[in-house]
N, C-alpha and C positions, 0 to 999 in steps of 0.2 A: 538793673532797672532804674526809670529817674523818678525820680521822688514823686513825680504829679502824675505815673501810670498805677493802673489800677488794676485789683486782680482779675477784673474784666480783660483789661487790657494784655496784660501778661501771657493768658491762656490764648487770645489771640495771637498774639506775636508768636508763642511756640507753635500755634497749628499751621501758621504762616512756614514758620522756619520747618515742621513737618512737610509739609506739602513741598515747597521747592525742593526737600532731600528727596522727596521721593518722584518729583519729576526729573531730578539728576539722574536719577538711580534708573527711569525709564527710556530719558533718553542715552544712558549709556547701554540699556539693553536692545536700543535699538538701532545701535552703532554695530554693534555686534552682531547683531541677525543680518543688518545691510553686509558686513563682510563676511560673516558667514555662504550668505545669498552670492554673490560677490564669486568668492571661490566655487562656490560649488558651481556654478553657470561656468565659468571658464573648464571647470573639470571635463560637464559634460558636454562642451565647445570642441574642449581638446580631443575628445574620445582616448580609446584604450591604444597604447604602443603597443601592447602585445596583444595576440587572441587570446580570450580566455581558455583555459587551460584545463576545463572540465571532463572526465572521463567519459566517452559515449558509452552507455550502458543499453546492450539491448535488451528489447524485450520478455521475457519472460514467456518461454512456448507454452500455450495452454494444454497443450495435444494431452501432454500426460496425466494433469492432474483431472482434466475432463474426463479419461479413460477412471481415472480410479473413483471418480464422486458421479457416476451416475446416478439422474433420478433412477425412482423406481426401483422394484424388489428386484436384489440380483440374482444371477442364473445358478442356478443349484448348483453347476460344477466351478463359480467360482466361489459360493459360501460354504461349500463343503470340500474341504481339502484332501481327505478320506477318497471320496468318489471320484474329484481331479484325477489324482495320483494312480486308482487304479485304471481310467480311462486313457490318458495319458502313455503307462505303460503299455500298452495296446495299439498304438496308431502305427508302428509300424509292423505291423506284423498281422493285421485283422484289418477286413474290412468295415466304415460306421457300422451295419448290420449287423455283424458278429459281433462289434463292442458292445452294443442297447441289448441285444441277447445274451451275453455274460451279466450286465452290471442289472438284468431282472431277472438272472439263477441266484446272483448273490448280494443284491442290496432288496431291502420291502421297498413295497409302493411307494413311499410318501418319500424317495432317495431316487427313484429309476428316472432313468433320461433317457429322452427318443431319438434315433438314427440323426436327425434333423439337430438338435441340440448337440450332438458331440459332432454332427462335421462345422456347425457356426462356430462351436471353441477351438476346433481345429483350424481355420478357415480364419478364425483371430489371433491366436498365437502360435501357429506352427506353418500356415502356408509360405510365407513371406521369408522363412529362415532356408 
């Protein structure tokens, strides 16, 4: 410092010499960004030599998961496995009729299925095989 500045002066001169370091420091960060910028325009100028290289993934069939998450309360001979099995056991060899007439000698009310109910389970899981 020279002899005839003052500590007025001093504090100046350092926020002086702050400031231009820090307009250095801005304008090197904005040399940077320009060649940053710079490169990246040419990249996407140049495009890609190769095709991307990404696996095609298909879709995902709903078919099945929509069969197993229906709304609505399900059909007795799919929440009773019991009743299935012995209905089931019967499709070949009995007619619907004769099935809904066994499975109300040998299941109570609140279990029996109508002619109509075991040819629809039949008609869903056994026509088609």
């Amino acid at each position: 410092m020279a002899e005839h500045d003052t500590p007025k002066d001093a504090e100046r001169i350092a926020t002086a010499q702050g400031i231009l370091a820090m307009c250095r420091e801005v304008r090197a960060d904005v040399a940077r960004i320009e060649q940053e910028t710079e490169a990246l325009l040419t990249s996407l100028e140049a495009g890609h030599e190769t095709p991307v290289e990404a696996p095609v993934q298909r879709p995902v069939q709903p078919s099945q998961h929509l069969r197993e998450h229906r709304p609505g309360r399900p059909k007795k001979l799919a929440a009773d496995p019991e009743l299935r099995a012995f209905v089931e056991a019967r499709f070949n060899r009995m007619t619907f009729e004769q099935i809904a007439d066994e499975v109300a000698q040998n299941f109570p009310p609140e279990r029996r299925v109508a002619k109509s109910a075991i040819h629809a389970w039949w008609h869903a899981h056994y026509k088609r095989k």
